[in-house]
Structure formats: C-alpha cells, structure tokens
C-alpha positions as CSV (number, residue, x, y, z in Angstrom):
1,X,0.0,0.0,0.0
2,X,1.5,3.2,-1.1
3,X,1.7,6.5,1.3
4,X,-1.3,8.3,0.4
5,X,-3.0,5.1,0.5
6,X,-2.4,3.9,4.4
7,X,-3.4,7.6,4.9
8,X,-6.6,7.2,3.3
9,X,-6.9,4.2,5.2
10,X,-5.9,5.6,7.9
11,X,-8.3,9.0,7.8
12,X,-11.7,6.4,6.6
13,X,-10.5,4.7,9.6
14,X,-11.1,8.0,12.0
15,X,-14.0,8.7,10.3
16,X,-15.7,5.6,11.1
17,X,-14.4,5.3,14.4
18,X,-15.4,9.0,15.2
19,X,-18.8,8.2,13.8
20,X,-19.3,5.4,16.4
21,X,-18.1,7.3,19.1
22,X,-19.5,10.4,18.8
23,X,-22.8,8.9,18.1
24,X,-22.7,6.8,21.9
25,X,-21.4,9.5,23.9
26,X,-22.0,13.1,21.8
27,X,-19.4,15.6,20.8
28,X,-18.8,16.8,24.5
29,X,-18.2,13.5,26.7
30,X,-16.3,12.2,23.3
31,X,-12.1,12.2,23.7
32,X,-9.9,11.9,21.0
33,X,-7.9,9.5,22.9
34,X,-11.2,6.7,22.5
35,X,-11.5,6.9,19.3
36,X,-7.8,6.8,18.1
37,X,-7.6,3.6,20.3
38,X,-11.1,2.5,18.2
39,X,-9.5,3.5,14.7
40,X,-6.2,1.9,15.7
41,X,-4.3,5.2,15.3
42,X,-1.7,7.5,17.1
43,X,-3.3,10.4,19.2
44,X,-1.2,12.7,15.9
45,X,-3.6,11.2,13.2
46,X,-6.6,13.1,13.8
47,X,-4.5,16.5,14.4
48,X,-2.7,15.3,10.9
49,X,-6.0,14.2,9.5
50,X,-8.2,16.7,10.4
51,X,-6.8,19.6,12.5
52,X,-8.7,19.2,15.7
53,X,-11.8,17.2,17.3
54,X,-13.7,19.8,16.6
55,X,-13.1,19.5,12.3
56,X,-13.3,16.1,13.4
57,X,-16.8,16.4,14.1
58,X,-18.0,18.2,11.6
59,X,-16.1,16.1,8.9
60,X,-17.8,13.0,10.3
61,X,-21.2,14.0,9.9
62,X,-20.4,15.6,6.1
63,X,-18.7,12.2,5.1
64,X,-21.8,10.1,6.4
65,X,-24.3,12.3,4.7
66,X,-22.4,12.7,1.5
67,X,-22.5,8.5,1.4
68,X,-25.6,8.2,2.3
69,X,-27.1,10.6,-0.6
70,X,-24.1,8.7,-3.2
71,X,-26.0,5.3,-1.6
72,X,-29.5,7.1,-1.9
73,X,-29.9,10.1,-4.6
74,X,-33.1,11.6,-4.0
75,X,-33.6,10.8,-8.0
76,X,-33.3,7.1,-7.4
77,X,-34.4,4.4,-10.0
78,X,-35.7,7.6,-11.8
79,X,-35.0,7.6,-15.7
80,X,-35.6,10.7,-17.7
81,X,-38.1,13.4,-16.8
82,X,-40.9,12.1,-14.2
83,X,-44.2,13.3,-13.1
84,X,-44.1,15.0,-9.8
85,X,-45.9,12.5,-8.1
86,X,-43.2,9.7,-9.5
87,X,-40.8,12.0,-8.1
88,X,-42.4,12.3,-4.9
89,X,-42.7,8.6,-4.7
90,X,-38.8,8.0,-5.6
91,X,-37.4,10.9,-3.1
92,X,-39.5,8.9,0.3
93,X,-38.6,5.5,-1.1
94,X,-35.0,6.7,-1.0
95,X,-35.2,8.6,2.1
96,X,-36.9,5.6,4.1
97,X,-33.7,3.6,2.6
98,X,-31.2,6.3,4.1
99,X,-32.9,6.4,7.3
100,X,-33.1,2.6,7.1
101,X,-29.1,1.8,6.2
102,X,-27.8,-0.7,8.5
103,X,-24.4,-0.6,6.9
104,X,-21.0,1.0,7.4
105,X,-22.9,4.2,8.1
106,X,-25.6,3.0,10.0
107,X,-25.1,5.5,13.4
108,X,-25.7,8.1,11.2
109,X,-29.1,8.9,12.5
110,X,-28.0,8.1,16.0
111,X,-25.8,11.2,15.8
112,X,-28.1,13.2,13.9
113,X,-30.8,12.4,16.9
114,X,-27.9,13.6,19.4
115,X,-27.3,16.7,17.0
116,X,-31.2,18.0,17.8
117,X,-31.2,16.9,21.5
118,X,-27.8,18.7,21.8
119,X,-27.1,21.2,18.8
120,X,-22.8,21.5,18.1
121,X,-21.4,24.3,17.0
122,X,-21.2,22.5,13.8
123,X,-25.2,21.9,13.1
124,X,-25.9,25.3,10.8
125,X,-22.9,24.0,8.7
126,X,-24.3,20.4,8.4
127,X,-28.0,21.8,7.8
128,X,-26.5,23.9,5.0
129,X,-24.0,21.5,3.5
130,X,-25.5,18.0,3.5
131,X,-29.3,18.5,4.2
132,X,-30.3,21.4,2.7
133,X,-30.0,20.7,-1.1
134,X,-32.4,17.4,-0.7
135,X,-34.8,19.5,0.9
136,X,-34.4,22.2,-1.9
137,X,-35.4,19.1,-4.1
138,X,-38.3,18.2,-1.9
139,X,-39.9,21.7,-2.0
140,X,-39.3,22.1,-5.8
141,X,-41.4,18.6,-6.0
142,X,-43.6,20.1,-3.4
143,X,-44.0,23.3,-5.7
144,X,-44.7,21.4,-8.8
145,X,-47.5,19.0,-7.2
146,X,-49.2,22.3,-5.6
147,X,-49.1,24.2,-9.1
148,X,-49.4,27.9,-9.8
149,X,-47.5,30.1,-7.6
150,X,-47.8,28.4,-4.1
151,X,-47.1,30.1,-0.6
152,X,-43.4,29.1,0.5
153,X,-44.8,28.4,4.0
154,X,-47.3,25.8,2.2
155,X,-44.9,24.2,0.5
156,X,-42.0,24.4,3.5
157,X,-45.1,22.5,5.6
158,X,-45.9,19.9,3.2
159,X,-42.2,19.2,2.7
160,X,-41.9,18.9,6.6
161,X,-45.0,17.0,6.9
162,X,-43.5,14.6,4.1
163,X,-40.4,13.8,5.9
164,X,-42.0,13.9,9.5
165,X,-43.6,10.7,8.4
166,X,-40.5,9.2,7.2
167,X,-38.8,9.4,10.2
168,X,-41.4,8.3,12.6
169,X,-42.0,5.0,10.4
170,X,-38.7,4.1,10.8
171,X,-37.1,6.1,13.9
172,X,-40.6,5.0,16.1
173,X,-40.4,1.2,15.0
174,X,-39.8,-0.1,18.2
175,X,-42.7,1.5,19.4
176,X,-44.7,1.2,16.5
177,X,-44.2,-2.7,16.6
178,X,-45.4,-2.9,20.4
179,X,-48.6,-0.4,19.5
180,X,-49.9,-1.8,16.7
181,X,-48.5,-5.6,16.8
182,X,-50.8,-7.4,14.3
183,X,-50.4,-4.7,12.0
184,X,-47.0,-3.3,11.6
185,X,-46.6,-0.6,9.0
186,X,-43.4,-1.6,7.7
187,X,-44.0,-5.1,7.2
188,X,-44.6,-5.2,3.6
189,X,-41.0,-3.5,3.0
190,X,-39.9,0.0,2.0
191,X,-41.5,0.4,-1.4
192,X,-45.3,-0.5,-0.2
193,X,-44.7,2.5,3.1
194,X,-42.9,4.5,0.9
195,X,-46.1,4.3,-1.7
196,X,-48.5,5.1,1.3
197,X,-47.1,7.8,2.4
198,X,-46.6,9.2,-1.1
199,X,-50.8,8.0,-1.6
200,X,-51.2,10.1,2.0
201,X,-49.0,12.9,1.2
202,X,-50.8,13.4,-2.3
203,X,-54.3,13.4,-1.3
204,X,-53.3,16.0,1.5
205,X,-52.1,18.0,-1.4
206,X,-55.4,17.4,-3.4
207,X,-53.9,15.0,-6.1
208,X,-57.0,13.4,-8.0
209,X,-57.4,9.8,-6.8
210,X,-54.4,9.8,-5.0
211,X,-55.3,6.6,-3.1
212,X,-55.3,4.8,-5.9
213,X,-52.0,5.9,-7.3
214,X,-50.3,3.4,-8.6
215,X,-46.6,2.2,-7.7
216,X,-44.3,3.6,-10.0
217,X,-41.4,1.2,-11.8
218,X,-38.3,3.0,-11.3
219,X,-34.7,1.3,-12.5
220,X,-32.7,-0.8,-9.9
221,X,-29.7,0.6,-9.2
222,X,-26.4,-0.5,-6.9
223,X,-26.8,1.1,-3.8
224,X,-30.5,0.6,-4.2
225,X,-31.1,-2.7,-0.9
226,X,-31.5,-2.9,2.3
C-alpha cells in the first residue's frame, strides 16, 4: 500500500471510528484518545487528518451524509423526466432507505438524533451542506404538485410533513411494533410505506385519486437494498 494510501486508510478509519463514538457519547463526553484507540491510530492522526476534534466532528457527519445521498440520490431508480408524483414517490422511497441503512454508516441517525437533542457548533454547517440541497429538491417537488404560484410556507409544511412521516415509520419502529403488533406498517417492506405515504401525502395536497395511485417502476440501481 502506497503512502497516500495507508493515509486514506488511515483517515476512513477516523472517520468511522469518530462516527461510532460520537454517536454513543455526543461531541462533548467524546475524547480523541477513545477513538484513536477505536481507529487503531496514534493520538497525531486526527490532528494530521483533520486539524482538531472539533473538524473532526463536523467532517464526520459531512462524510456520512455525503455517502448516504451517493447510496441514496433523491432521484433514485428515476429515468428521464418524471411526473411530480413519480418523483415524490422516488425521493421517500430513497429517504426511508437512508434512514433505514444498517451498513457501514448506519449511526448516522443516531448522531443526527444527538445533533437536535444537543445542537454542536457545527449543526448550521451540516444543515447547509449535507441536508439542505435534498430539501431544496423536496420543495421544488412540493412546488410542482401544488401548481401555480404556491405560498413558500405551504410548501416548506408539506415538505416537513413529508419527511415527518418518514422518520417516525422508521425512527418510532420499536414503538410502532409494540402499539400496533398485528399490524406493523413496515411489514410489507420500504417500497409499499414508501407508496402510502406518497398515496397520504398526495391526497393531503389534493392529487385526483391519490389513493389509488399506482406504484411507480423505477430502475434498480447498486446502492438501491436494504
């Protein structure tokens, strides 16, 4: 392995340790000093790597993000140009399967829940960087379903609404599997909740028939499994 390649290694190695950490015990109890033991590195690596813990931070939750939309495009399985509502239904079906990742990646939204319990320094930066462009994609979707000239505040609702239930079909599954036990939302896998809550979202938005939208085909790709 070449130079710059142990130093990759080296640097994915933080990252993923960082991730871990930071995730179990937040940005303030974290110390460099666990997760260089965790990443099998020298205290100097993230200093050389990264600058400081703080960087640290803030490069953790960019890299995880950034491989979760690679993973998960908001566009995914779409080919050419789409209907809104086939659009709609693509961007939840590949949210639900970011929030859903159990890979490499996976504590993601364990951080992310720390990040809005106990805001960093480093939140306006992530908000800007990694989560504000999908939501610019959501609104324009949004937009387009609404028609005409809609009021931002309309469309900023819907958008939230839209990924509200996202998260609390698959961030409230353990509680959702103890409430409603014969009848678990998620049990007929991510593309029939990710077509009811596209069916709900629509008919809150007054899409003709929306119940009995039909499930879009859209193109497997790679990164496109559970």
């Amino acid at each position: 392995m070449t130079g710059n390649g142990r130093e990759d290694e080296t640097r994915r190695r933080l990252l993923d340790a960082a991730g871990e950490i930071f995730s179990c015990k937040g940005y303030q109890a974290a110390t460099v000093r666990e997760i260089t033991k965790l990443a099998k590195a020298n205290l100097a690596a993230i200093h050389y790597h990264f600058g400081s813990k703080d960087r640290l931070y803030q490069a953790v939750l960019e890299h995880a993000h950034r491989e979760a939309g690679r993973r998960y495009p908001p566009d995914l399985g779409l080919v050419g140009d789409a209907p809104p509502e086939v659009r709609l239904y693509a961007y939840i079906r590949a949210l639900l399967l970011r929030l859903e990742d159990k890979g490499r990646h996976s504590w993601l939204m364990r951080l992310m829940a720390r990040e809005m319990a106990e805001p960093s320094p480093n939140l306006t930066t992530v908000v800007e960087r990694c989560l504000a462009p999908a939501n610019a994609v959501l609104r324009d979707i949004v937009a387009a379903l609404l028609g005409g000239d809609p009021n931002p505040l309309t469309v900023a609702r819907f958008a939230q609404s839209i990924v509200g239930q996202c998260r609390h079909f698959v961030l409230d599954q353990p509680i959702l599997e103890r409430l409603y036990p014969d009848c678990d939302p998620s049990q007929d896998g991510v593309d029939a909740l990710a077509l009811h809550i596209t069916r709900f979202s629509l008919a809150a938005m007054g899409f003709p028939d929306a119940m009995h939208f039909p499930q879009p085909t859209l193109e497997p790709l790679c990164g496109d499994a559970l």
